[in-house]
C-alpha positions as CSV (number, residue, x, y, z in Angstrom):
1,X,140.7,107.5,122.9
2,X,139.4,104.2,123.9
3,X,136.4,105.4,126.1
4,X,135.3,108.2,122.8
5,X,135.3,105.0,120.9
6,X,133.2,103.2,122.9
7,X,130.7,106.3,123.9
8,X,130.8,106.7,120.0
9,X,129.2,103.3,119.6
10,X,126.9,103.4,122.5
11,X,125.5,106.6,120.9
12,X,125.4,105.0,117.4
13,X,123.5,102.0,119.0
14,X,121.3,104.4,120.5
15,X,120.0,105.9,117.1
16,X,117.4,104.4,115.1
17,X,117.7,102.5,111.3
18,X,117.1,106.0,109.4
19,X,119.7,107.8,110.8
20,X,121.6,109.8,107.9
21,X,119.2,108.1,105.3
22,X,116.9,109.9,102.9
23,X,112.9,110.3,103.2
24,X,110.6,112.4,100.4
25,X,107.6,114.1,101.2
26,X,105.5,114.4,98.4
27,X,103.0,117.2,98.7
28,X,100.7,118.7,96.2
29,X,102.3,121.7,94.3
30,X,102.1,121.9,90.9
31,X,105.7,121.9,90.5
32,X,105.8,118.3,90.7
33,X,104.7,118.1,87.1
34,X,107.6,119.7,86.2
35,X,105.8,121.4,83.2
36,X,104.1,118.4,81.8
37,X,101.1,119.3,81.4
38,X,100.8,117.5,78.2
39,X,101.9,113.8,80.0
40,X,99.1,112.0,81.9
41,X,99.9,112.3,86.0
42,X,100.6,108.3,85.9
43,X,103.2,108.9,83.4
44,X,105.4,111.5,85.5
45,X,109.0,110.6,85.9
46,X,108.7,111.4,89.6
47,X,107.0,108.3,90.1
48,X,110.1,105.8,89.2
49,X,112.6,108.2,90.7
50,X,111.0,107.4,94.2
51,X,111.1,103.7,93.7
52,X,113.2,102.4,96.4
53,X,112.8,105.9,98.8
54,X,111.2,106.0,101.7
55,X,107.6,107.9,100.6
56,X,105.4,110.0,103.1
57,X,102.7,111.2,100.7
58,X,100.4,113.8,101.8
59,X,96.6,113.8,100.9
60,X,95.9,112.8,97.8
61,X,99.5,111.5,96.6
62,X,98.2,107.8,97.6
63,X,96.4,108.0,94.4
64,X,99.2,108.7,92.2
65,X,102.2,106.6,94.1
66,X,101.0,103.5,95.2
67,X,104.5,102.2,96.6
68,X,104.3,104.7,99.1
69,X,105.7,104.4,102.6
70,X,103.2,106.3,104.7
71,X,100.1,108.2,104.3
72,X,99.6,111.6,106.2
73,X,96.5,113.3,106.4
74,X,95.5,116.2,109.2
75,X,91.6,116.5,108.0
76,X,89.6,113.9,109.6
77,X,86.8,114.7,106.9
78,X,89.5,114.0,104.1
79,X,89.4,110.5,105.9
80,X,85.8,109.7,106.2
81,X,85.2,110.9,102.5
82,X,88.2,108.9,100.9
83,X,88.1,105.9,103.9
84,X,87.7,103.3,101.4
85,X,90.3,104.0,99.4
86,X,92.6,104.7,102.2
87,X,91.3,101.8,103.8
88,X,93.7,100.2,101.3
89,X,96.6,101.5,102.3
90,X,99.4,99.7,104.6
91,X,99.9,102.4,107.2
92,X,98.6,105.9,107.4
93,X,99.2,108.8,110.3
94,X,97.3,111.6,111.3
95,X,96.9,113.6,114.4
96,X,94.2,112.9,117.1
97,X,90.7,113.9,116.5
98,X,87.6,114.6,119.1
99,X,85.6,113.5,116.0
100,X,86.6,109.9,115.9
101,X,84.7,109.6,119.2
102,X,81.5,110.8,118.5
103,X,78.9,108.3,118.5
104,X,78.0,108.9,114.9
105,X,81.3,110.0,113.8
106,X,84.2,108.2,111.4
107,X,85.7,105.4,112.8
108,X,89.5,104.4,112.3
109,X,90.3,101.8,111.0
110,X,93.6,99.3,111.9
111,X,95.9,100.9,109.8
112,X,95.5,104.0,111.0
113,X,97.9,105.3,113.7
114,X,97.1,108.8,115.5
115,X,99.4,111.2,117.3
116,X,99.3,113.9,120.0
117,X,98.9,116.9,117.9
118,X,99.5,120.9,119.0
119,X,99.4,124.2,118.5
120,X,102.9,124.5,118.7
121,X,106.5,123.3,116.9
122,X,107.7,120.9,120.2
123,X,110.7,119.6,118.4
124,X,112.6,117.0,120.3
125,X,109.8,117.1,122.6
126,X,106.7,116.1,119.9
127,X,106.7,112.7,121.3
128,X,105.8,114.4,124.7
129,X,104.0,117.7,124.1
130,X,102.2,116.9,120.6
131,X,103.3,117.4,116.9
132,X,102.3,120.8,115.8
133,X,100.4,121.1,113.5
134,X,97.0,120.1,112.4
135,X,96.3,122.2,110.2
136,X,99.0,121.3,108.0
137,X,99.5,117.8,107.4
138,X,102.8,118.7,105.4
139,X,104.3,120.6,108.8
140,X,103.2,117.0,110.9
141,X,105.2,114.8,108.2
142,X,108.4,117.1,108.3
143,X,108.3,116.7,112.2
144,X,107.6,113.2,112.1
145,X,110.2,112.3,109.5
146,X,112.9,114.1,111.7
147,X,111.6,112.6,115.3
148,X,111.7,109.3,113.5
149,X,116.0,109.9,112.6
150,X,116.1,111.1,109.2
151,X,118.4,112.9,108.6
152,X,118.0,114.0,104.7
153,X,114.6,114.8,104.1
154,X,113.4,116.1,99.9
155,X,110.0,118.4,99.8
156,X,108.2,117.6,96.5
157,X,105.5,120.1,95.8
158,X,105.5,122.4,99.1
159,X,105.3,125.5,96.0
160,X,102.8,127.6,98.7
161,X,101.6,129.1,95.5
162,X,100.9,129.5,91.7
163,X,103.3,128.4,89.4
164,X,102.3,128.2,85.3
165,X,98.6,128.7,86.8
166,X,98.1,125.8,88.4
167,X,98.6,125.5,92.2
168,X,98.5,121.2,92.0
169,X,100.2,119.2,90.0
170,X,96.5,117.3,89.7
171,X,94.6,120.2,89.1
172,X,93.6,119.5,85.5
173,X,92.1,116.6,86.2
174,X,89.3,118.6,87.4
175,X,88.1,115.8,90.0
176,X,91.0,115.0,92.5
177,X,91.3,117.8,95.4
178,X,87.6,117.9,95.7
179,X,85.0,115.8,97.8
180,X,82.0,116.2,99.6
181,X,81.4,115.8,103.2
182,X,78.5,116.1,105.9
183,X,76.6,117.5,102.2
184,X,79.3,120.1,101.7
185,X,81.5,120.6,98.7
186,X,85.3,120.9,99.9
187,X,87.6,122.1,97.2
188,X,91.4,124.2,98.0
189,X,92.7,123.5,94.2
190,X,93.3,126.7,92.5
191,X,91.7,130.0,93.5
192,X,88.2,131.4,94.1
193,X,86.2,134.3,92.1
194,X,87.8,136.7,94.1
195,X,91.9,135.7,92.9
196,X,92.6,134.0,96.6
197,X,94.4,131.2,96.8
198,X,91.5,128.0,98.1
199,X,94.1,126.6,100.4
200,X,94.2,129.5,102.9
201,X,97.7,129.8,103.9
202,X,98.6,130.6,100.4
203,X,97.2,133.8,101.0
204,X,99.2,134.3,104.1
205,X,103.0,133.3,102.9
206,X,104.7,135.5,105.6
207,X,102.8,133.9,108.3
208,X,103.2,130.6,106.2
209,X,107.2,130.9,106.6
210,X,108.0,132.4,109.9
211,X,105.2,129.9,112.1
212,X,104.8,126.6,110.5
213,X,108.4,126.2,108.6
214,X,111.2,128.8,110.3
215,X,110.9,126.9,113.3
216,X,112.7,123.7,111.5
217,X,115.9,125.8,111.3
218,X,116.3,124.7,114.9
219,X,117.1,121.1,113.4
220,X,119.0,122.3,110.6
221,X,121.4,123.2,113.0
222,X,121.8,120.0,114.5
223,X,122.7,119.0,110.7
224,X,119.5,117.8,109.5
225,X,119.4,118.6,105.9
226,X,116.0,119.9,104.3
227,X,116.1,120.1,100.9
228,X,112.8,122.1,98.7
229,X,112.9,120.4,95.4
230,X,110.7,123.7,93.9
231,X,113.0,127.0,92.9
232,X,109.6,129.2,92.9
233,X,108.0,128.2,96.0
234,X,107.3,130.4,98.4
235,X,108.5,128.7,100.8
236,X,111.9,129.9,101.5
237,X,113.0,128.2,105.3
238,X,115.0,125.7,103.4
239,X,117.8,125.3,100.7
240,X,116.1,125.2,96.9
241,X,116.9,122.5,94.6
242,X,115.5,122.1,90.6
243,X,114.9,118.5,89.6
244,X,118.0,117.5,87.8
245,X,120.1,117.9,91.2
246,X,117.3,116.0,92.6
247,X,117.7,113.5,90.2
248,X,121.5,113.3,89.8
249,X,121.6,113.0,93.8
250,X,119.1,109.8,93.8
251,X,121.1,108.5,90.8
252,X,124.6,108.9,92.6
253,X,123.0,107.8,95.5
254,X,121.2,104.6,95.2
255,X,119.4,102.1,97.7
256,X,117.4,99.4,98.5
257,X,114.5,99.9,100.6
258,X,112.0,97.0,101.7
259,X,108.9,99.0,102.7
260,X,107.3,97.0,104.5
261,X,110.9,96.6,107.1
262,X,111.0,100.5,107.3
263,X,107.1,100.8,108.4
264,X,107.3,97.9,111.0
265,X,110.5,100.3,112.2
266,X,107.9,103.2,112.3
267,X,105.2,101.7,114.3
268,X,108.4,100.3,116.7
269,X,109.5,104.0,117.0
270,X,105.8,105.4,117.6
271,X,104.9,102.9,119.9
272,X,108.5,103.1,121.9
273,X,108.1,107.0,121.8
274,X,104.1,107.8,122.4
């Protein structure tokens, strides 16, 4: 009984500050409104519900949450369109780009850390063999958050589709999901002239599921817990949750987060591990 105990707290010394504690990813589905269409974005009680949580925002979320954790981003021309805004920002991720190293291309700047990317779900083994996947920052920040020792992790706005007709929660704003790069308009709010979906993989929500998200259920059964805060997405790898369980779990559940603690613990982890 003595030697469990002690294995027990060589194992628990072992794990890093997040483990069992609570992370939100906050993507860009429209169900982050929560129907308020009629309530400017800034107004949004999402915003003081994640006071106090550790925050990886995808994208564009930096412009809406400005006490966010992290910023993750797969794009590199997302970066060189919006690099003086995210310039800004304490600490952003991505995945590593051939682009960054051409003469003429976008440099990084300090705040920016890069990762191994891949073609591939690695789990355990991301640190080693690449987090998978570029093309979908959200799918980096759900490996990350679990390589990193959380162990409760909240989706906000992974819908995968239309809901109320809009497929953002920013899309009436008419500006933010678009930008211009190398001269070319860049725009995957809404749908196009034909009824597709702009952001691609809306269009493909089998392929969606079964390649990028099923293979999480690996870590669900090591008793990670992946909640989707969006009933109608179409995203369906995870258990669904509507905002008042959301809300009454943060409320039951409070904590005290100093950001800038957890990201120097981030940078330890990534430097420890890459």
């Amino acid at each position: 009984m003595i030697r469990q105990k002690r294995l027990s707290l060589k194992g628990w010394l072992k794990r890093t500050m997040f483990q069992n504690k609570r992370i939100m990813i906050l993507g860009s589905g429209s169900s982050i409104r929560q129907n308020l269409w009629d309530v400017p974005i800034q107004w949004l009680p999402i915003w003081q519900a994640f006071n106090n949580e550790v925050v990886f925002s995808l994208n564009w979320g930096f412009k809406f949450f400005k006490n966010l954790t992290v910023e993750i981003y797969s794009d590199y021309q997302f970066y060189a369109a919006f690099k003086e805004e995210l310039d800004k920002l304490p600490l952003i991720i991505s995945t590593n780009d051939g682009a960054y190293l051409r003469k003429n291309g976008v440099k990084l700047s300090p705040n920016v850390i890069t990762l191994q990317g891949a073609n591939e779900y690695n789990g355990e083994e991301s640190w080693n063999l690449g987090f998978f996947s570029k093309q979908l920052c959200g799918i980096l920040a759900l490996n990350l958050a679990i390589r990193l020792g959380f162990g409760e992790i909240f989706l906000l706005g992974f819908d995968a589709n239309e809901i109320n007709g809009y497929t953002h929660f920013f899309q009436d704003d008419g500006v933010t999901g678009h930008y211009v790069y190398d001269n070319q308009q860049h725009n995957g709010v809404g749908r196009n002239k034909n009824g597709d979906y702009r952001t691609g993989n809306y269009n493909r929500i089998k392929e969606l599921n079964e390649k990028y998200f099923d293979p999480f259920k690996e870590d669900l059964k090591r008793g990670i817990r992946i909640f989707n805060v969006s009933p109608n997405s179409a995203i369906n790898s995870f258990q669904k949750m509507d905002y008042s369980q959301f809300y009454k779990i943060l409320k039951e559940n409070k904590q005290i987060i100093n950001q800038d603690v957890v990201r120097n613990e981030i940078k330890r982890i990534i430097n420890e591990k890459s």
